[in-house]
LUMTOR-539561 format. One record per residue (C-alpha): residue in three letters; x negated, y, z. Coordinates in steps of 0.02 Angstrom, whole numbers, plus 50000, padded with zeros to 5 digits. Each point is the difference from the previous one (the first is absolute). Layout:
N
alaXYZ...
***
This chain:
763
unk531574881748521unk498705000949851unk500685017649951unk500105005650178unk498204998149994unk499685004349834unk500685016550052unk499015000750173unk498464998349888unk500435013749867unk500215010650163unk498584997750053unk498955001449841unk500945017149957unk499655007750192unk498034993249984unk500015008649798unk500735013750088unk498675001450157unk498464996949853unk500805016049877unk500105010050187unk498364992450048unk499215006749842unk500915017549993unk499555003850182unk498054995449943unk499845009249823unk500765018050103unk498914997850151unk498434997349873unk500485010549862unk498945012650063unk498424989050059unk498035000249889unk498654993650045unk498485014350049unk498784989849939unk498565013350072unk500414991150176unk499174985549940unk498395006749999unk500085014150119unk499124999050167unk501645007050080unk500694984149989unk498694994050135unk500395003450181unk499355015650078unk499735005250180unk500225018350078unk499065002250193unk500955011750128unk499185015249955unk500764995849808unk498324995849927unk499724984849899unk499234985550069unk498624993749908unk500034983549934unk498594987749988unk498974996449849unk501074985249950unk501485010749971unk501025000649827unk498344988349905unk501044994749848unk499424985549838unk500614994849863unk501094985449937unk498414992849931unk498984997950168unk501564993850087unk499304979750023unk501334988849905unk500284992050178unk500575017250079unk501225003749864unk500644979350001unk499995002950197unk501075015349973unk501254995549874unk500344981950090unk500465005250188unk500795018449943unk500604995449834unk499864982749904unk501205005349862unk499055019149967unk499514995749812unk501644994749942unk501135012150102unk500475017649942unk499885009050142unk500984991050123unk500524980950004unk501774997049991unk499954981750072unk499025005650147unk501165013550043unk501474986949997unk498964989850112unk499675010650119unk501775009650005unk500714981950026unk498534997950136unk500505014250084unk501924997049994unk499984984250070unk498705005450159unk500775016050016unk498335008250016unk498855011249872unk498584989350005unk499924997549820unk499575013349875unk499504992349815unk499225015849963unk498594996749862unk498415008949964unk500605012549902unk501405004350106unk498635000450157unk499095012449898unk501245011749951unk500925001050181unk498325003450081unk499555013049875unk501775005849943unk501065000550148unk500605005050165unk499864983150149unk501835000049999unk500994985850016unk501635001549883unk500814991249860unk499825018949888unk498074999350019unk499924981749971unk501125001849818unk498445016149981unk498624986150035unk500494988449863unk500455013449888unk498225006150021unk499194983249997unk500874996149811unk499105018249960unk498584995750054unk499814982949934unk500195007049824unk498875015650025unk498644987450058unk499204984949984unk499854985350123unk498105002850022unk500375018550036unk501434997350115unk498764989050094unk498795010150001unk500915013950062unk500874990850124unk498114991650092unk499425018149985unk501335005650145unk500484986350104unk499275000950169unk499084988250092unk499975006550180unk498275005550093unk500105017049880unk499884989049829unk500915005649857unk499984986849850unk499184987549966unk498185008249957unk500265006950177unk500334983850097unk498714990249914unk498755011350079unk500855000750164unk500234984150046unk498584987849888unk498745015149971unk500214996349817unk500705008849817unk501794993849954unk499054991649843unk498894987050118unk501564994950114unk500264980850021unk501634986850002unk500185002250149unk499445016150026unk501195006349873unk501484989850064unk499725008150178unk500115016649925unk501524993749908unk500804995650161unk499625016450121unk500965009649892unk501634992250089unk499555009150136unk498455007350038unk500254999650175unk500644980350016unk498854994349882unk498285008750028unk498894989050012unk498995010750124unk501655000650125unk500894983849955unk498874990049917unk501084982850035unk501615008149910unk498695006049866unk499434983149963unk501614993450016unk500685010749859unk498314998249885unk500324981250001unk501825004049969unk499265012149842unk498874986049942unk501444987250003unk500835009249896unk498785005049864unk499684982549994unk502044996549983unk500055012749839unk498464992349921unk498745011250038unk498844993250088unk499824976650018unk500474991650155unk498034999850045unk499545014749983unk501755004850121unk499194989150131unk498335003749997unk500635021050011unk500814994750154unk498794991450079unk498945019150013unk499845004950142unk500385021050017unk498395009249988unk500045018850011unk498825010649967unk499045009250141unk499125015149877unk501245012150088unk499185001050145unk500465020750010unk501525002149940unk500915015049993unk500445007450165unk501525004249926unk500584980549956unk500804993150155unk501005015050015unk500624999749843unk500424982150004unk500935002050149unk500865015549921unk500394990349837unk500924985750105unk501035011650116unk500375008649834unk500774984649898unk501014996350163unk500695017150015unk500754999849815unk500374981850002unk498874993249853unk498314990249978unk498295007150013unk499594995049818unk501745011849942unk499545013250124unk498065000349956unk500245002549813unk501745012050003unk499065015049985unk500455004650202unk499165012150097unk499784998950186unk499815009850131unk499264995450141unk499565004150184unk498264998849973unk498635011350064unk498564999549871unk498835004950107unk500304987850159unk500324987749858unk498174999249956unk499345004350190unk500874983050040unk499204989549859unk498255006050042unk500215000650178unk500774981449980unk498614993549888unk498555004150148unk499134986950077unk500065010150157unk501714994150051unk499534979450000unk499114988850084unk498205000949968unk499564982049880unk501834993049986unk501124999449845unk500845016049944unk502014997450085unk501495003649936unk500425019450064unk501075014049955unk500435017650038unk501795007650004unk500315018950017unk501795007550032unk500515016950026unk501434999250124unk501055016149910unk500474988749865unk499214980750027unk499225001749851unk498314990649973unk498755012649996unk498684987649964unk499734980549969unk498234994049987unk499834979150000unk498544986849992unk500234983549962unk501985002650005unk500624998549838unk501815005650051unk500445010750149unk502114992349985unk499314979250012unk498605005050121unk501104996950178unk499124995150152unk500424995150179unk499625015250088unk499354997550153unk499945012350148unk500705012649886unk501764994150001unk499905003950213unk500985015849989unk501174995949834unk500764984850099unk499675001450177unk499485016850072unk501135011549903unk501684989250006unk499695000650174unk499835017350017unk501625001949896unk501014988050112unk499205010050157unk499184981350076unk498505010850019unk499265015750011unk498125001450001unk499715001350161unk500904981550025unk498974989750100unk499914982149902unk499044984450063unk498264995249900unk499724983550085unk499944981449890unk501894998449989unk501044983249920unk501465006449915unk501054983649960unk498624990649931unk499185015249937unk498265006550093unk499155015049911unk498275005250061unk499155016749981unk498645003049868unk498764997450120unk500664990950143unk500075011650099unk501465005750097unk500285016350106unk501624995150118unk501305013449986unk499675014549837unk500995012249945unk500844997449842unk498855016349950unk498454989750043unk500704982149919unk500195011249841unk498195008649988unk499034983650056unk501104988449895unk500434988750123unk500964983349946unk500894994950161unk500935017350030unk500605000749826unk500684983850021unk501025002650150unk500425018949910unk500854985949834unk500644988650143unk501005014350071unk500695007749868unk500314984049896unk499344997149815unk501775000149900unk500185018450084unk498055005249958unk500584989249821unk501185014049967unk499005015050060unk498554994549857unk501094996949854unk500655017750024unk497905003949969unk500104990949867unk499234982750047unk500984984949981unk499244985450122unk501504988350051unk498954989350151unk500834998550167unk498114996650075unk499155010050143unk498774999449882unk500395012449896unk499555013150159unk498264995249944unk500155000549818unk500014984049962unk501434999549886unk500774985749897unk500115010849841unk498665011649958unk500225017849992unk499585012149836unk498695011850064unk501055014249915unk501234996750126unk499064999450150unk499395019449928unk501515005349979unk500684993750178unk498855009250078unk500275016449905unk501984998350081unk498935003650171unk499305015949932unk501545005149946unk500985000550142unk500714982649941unk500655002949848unk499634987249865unk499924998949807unk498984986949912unk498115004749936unk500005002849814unk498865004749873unk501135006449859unk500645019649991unk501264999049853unk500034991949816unk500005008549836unk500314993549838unk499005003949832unk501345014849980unk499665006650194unk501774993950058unk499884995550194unk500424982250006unk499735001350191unk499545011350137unk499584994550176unk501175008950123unk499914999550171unk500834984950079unk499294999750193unk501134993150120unk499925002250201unk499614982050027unk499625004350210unk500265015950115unk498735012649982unk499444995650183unk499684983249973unk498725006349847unk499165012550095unk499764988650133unk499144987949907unk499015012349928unk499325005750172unk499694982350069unk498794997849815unk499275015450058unk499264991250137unk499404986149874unk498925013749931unk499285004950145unk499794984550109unk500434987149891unk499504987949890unk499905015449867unk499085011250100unk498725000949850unk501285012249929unk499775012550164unk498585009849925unk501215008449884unk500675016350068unk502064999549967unk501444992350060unk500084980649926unk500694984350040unk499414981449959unk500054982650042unk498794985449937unk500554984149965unk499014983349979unk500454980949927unk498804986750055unk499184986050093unk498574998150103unk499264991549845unk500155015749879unk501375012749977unk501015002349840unk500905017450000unk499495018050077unk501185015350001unk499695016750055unk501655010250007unk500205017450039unk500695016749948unk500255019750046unk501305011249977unk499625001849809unk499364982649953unk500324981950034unk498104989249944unk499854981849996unk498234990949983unk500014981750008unk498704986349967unk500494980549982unk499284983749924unk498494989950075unk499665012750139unk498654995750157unk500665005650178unk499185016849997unk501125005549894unk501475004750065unk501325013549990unk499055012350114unk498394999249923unk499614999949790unk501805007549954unk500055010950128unk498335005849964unk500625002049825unk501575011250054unk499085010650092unk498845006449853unk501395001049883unk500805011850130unk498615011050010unk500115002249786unk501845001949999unk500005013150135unk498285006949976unk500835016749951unk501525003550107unk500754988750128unk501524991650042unk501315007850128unk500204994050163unk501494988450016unk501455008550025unk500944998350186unk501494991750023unk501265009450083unk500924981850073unk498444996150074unk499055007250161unk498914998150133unk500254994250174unk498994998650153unk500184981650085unk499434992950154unk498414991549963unk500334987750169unk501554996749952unk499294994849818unk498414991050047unk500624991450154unk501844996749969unk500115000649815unk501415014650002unk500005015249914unk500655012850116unk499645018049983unk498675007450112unk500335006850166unk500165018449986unk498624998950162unk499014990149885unk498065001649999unk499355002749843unk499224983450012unk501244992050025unk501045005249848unk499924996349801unk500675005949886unk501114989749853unk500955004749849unk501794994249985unk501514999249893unk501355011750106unk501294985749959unk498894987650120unk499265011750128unk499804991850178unk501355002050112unk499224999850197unk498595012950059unk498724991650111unk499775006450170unk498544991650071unk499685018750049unk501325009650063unk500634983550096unk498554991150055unk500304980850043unk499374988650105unk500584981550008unk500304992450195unk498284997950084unk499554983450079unk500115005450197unk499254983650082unk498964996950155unk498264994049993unk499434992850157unk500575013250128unk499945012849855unk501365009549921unk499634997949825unk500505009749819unk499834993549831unk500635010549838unk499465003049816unk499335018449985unk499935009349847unk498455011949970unk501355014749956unk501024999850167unk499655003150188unk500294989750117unk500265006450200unk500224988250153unk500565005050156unk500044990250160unk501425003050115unk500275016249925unk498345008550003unk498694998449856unk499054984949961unk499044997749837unk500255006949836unk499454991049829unk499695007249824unk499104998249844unk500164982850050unk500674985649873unk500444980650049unk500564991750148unk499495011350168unk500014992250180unk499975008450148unk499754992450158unk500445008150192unk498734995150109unk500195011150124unk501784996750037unk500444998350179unk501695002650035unk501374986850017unk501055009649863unk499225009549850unk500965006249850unk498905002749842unk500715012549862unk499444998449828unk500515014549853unk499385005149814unk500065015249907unk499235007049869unk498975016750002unk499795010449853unk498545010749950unk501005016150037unk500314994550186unk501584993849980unk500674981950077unk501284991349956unk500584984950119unk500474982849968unk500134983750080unk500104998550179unk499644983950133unk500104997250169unk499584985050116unk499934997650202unk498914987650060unk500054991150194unk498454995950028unk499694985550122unk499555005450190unk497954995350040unk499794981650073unk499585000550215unk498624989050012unk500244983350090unk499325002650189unk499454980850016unk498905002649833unk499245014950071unk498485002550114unk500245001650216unk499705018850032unk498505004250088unk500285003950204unk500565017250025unk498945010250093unk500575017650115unk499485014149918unk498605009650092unk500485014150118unk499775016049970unk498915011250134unk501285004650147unk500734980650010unk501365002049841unk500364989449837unk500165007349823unk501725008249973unk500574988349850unk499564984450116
***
């Protein structure tokens, strides 16, 4: 048994010796070829830059590329450094074998990646050296490089080379760089705490910044601090009294770059498209290209930063402006206040979300069209009672009318009927993800919040006919040799019939010029919009203003601490309109295009207001009493009114009053009415509307028969017949008077004779 295993165990040895000699062959071919360009240390190419749509470069702030030396790094920031990235960097070569083991054991075991044991050095050289791939070749290259570089350099100038590049997020690159961006302060002057913050953005700009996150980011300083005091760097005192600090960041910047929350946005979508962290991307030497219009760019900033578009004497809100051209959903422009990241900021969107979960799943589903006729009256669904912004409610509205004026109680019963796991569906396909199974939601009063990039780009699926692709803000991505890492193709989808998107658009038409964003009607081409507003009576919290043309989808929103004047309609609104008049000041959008699956039918407006049916309009039709509606030819009505062409009256009430044949019968103003009695004309009533009673008084005969007909005569002389009614009536005989009630005659007398002796003849 011993030798069985002693022979197991040479096995084994001989096939790991083997695996280490194939290990190490495989490693010295694939780097035989690799040095280290040591000019990339130094260069400014191996800082991110930024290319506009017209292939300009973007300018970047005054902060950009500030580089120190070793010798004004703080002792705290290098400690701060080496102990969360890298305890073991002086004693390593390059690369720390122990780590590695670790973490390839780490990884093993949770069958995941999570772990990477890359040090410093190796950091350096992959961000300045090579391509973001993920592969065992350019891993072997990395160490390779890292041993080269660790005996071409010194610590102190790996270090320094290394906090010269990193990136920091809001546009800061190194150390210099984020000093001044975030404490308004030189690298030299930076705190414990200050430099253990710094220390711990670099994870991940986004997660930590301590102007988006700054719970994580204190989380991880403490987490920095705890560990410099672990490796002796810094006393168990001095640890707690560092993370006690409260965050403090500097206000100086108070006009930034117009450029930065682009960029940062652009830089984010960036790392995510080639699968590596800001910090790797920022300091790789990449080039982006973006959708970004330089001009509009700034025109947003300054038009953003005007006191004109808040409330007079109230603290500046949180706002934003979001431009998208609908050929490609690229982000023409992206101009913030008081967001410090356009991905985290997500809101409950109010009115907004009306047509993305109600309105147009309806359409698509054919529940309504918008002539529907849908009751606006206080309404308990289950438990559930919605009111109306202002408590007021209208009785029956089109679905036309419940869209322009924003009404809460249609859009509820609109959700109600075509159930929220359906209307679910319909907005994942646009690219929002809310999983409640609340009427709610037809209000906008969602359980998760939605990314204001995604209500944008929603809406942009309307102007296009409903084809969708997500907004983005990156074109393609270069390396420092000009190799496309990426390129942004086009990956729209036809996420609802082309009917369903143009009727949507049409009904926002209406919002535009009756509705709640009629402060957009002064502009003189085609455009859609919708308003949307979060609140209480006590103060409202978020205000959206959402509309687009055929060329552009714009998005201007206010939130925070907001009084009840402001609202969806009014500031952002304002604030869309004047950016519309610089983005089309010279040329003008094109009218949206028809849809050839949708068009317009005549319906009978009596059948609509009075009956709630949508039937097409008698051909005999006054124009008055037509209108005209836009539908999808899938859903168009199937009966043709014909109030006209076969006028109807319901059964009169014949009755007797007294010894009086009488009529009763509802008369509408557009019919005629002719009576007859016993075959030869009567009365005749028209123009007349309500209950009409006619009364015989002059009827005398024991039998009389009463005839009553409608019809309908048109303004060319032509009549068209319709309901006809007859009744006899017996009327009752007089009464004889009673000859004991009565009076005795008076004596009779002989009538005088005439001359010659005779009577009168009729004696």
């Amino acid at each position: 048994m011993f030798k069985k295993i002693l022979r197991i165990g040479l096995w084994i040895a001989a096939l790991f010796l083997l695996a280490c000699a194939l290990f190490l062959g495989y490693f010295l071919i694939v780097t035989r070829d690799v040095r280290l360009d040591t000019e990339k240390f130094r260069s400014a190419e191996t800082a991110l830059r930024f290319v506009d749509r017209a292939g300009s470069p973007i300018a970047q702030s005054g902060l950009y590329g500030l580089k120190v030396g070793y010798e004004q790094f703080p002792d705290d920031l290098v400690h701060a450094f080496v102990a969360v990235e890298d305890k073991n960097f002086f004693q390593h070569h390059g690369f720390d074998l122990k780590r590695m083991i670790a973490a390839a054991f780490y990884n093993l075991t949770s069958f995941s990646y999570k772990e990477g044991a890359s040090t410093i050095s190796q950091q350096l050289v992959k961000n300045t050296q090579l391509t973001p791939e993920k592969s065992l070749t350019r891993k072997f290259k990395e160490l390779r490089l890292a041993a080269q570089l660790e005996s071409l350099y010194s610590k102190e100038e790996i270090l320094e080379f290394y906090l010269n590049t990193i990136y920091f997020g809001k546009g800061a690159y190194g150390v210099e760089s984020a000093a001044l961006t975030y404490f308004g302060k030189h690298a030299g002057e930076l705190t414990l705490s200050e430099c253990a913050v710094l220390a711990a953005v670099v994870k991940s700009p986004y997660a930590y910044s301590p102007a988006i996150h700054p719970e994580n980011c204190l989380a991880r300083r403490n987490l920095v601090l705890s560990c410099m005091a672990d490796q002796n760097y810094i006393s168990e005192e001095c640890c707690l009294a560092a993370q006690q600090e409260e965050l403090v960041l500097s206000d100086a910047q108070d006009q930034p770059s117009p450029f930065t929350p682009y960029l940062d946005a652009a830089v984010l979508e960036a790392s995510e498209r080639l699968g590596i962290e800001e910090r790797d991307l920022a300091a790789g030497g990449f080039c982006l290209y973006t959708f970004c219009d330089s001009d509009l760019q700034r025109a947003a900033a300054e038009l953003l930063a005007a006191d004109g578009y808040y409330e007079s004497g109230a603290p500046i809100p949180s706002s934003c402006l979001i431009l998208l051209d609908n050929a490609d959903l690229g982000v023409t422009a992206f101009a913030s206040r008081n967001i410090a990241h356009l991905k985290s900021y997500a809101r409950q969107p109010g009115s907004a979300f009306k047509p993305i979960f109600t309105y147009a799943p309806a359409l698509e589903r054919g529940i309504i069209s918008p002539a529907t006729q849908i009751s606006d009256q206080k309404t308990d669904f289950g438990g559930y009672a919605p009111s109306n912004f202002d408590d007021k409610y209208y009785g029956q509205v089109s679905a036309r009318e419940a869209l322009s004026l924003s009404l809460n109680v249609p859009a509820v019963h609109v959700l109600n009927a075509v159930g929220t796991d359906y209307a679910s569906s319909f907005a994942e396909k646009l690219g929002i993800c809310t999983r409640s199974n609340s009427l709610a939601d037809a209000l906008g009063a969602t359980a998760e919040n939605i990314p204001l990039t995604d209500l944008a780009g929603a809406y942009a699926a309307f102007a296009n006919g409903g084809r969708y692709a997500p907004p983005k803000f990156i074109a393609g991505i270069t390396d420092r040799e000009g190799r496309w890492l990426y390129h942004a193709d086009d990956t729209s989808e036809q996420v609802m019939r082309a009917d369903t998107a143009y009727l949507m658009t049409d009904m926002l038409r209406d919002t535009v010029k009756t509705g709640t964003a009629k402060n957009l009607r002064s502009l003189s081409f085609d455009l859609a919009a919708k308003t949307g507003t979060v609140g209480t009576s006590g103060g409202n919290s978020d205000a959206y203003s959402l509309s687009y043309t055929s060329a552009h989808t714009l998005l201007c929103y206010q939130g925070g601490r907001l009084s009840n004047r402001v609202m969806g309609g009014t500031f952002p609104t304002l604030m869309a309109r004047d950016f519309y008049k610089i983005l089309y000041r010279d040329r003008q959008p094109a009218p949206f295009a028809p849809c050839p699956e949708v068009v317009s039918c005549e319906l009978d407006l009596l059948s609509l207001k009075n009956d709630q049916v949508l039937a097409l309009a008698d051909e005999n039709a006054p124009a008055e009493y037509r209108i005209s509606e836009l539908f999808s030819v899938r859903y168009l009505p199937k009966t043709r009114a014909e109030t006209f062409s076969s006028p109807f009256l319901a059964r009169p009430d014949f009755c007797m009053k007294g010894h009086c044949p009488c009529i009763r019968f509802e008369a509408k103003p557009y019919y005629c009415y002719t009576i007859t009695r016993n075959g030869e004309f009567w009365q005749e009533i028209s123009g007349k509307e309500g209950e009409i009673a006619l009364q015989d008084e002059a009827a005398g005969l024991r039998e009389a028969t009463y005839e009553i007909s409608v019809s309908y005569r048109a303004g060319n002389g032509q009549v068209f017949e319709g309901s006809r009614y007859r009744e006899t009536f017996v009327l009752p005989l007089p009464l004889l008077p009673d000859p004991a009630e009565e009076d005795p005659a008076p004596p009779r007398e002989d009538p005088a004779e005439e001359p010659g002796g005779k009577a009168p003849w009729w004696w």
